[in-house]
Phi, psi and omega in degrees: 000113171303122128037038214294176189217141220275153173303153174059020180052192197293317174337291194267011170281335198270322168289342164285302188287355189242016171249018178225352193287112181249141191296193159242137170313322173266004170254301147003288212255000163234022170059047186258140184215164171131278127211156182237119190246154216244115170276154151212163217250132173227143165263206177272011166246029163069023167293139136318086173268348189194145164210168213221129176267101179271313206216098228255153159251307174120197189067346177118355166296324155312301207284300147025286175268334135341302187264356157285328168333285197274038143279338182288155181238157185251148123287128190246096173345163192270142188231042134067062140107342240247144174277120184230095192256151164243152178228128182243162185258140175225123188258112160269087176295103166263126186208121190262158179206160169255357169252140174301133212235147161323167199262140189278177184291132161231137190276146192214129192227123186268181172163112198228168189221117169269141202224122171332079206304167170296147176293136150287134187286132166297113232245147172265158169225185206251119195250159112278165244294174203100295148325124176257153182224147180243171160217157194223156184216117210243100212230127204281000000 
C-alpha cells in the first residue's frame, strides 16, 4: 500500500513548513533550539486529523509545530474501497540564525492502519437458465 505523499515531494513539504513556521517569542527570549517531532494521523482523503507530540522543547514550540502539521493536505493513493489513516512521523526543527538559511530536511516515517469501508449489498438477479453467476467474498 503507497503512502500518501505531500505535493511536490519531501523538499516541498519541508518548504511549506518552514514558510508558515513562526518562531514562538518565548522559545526566542529563552533562547531555545531544537526539534520537535510531531506524529499525525492522515485520513483517507489526506487530511491531517490528529497529532501527537513524541518529542518536546517546550516555549511554545510544541504547539507551534503542531499547528503548522495540521495545515498540511497529502494525496492519498486509491487503497480499493478500504478507509485507510496512516500515520506519520514528522520532525520540525527551530532553529535560530541570524541569516536566512534554507529550510532544513524534514525526515518523515509511515505506519498506517486499515479499517474496512461499508460492504455494498449484493443484489440478486434473474439469469437465464444455463448461466452461472459467481460471487466472490474477499476478507482482509
Amino acid at each position: 500500500m503507497q503512502q500518501p505523499d505531500f505535493p511536490g515531494g519531501p523538499k516541498a513539504m519541508s518548504q511549506f513548513i518552514y514558510h508558515h513556521l513562526k518562531y514562538p517569542e518565548t522559545a526566542l527570549a529563552a533562547d531555545v533550539q531544537g526539534t520537535v517531532v510531531v506524529e499525525c494521523d492522515i485520513n483517507h482523503e489526506g487530511v491531517v486529523v490528529d497529532t501527537r507530540v513524541l518529542k518536546s522543547i517546550g516555549h511554545g514550540c510544541d504547539e507551534e509545530a503542531v499547528r503548522v502539521v495540521r495545515m498540511l493536505k497529502f494525496d492519498v493513493h486509491k487503497t480499493r474501497g478500504m478507509h485507510v489513516l496512516f500515520h506519520k512521523k514528522i520532525n520540525v526543527q527551530f532553529k535560530q540564525s541570524v541569516a536566512v538559511a534554507p529550510a532544513p530536511a524534514v525526515q518523515i516515517n509511515y505506519n498506517y492502519t486499515t479499517t474496512p469501508a461499508e460492504p455494498k449489498p449484493v443484489t440478486e438477479q434473474v439469469r437465464p437458465q444455463g448461466e452461472q453467476t459467481y460471487v466472490y467474498t474477499i476478507k482482509y
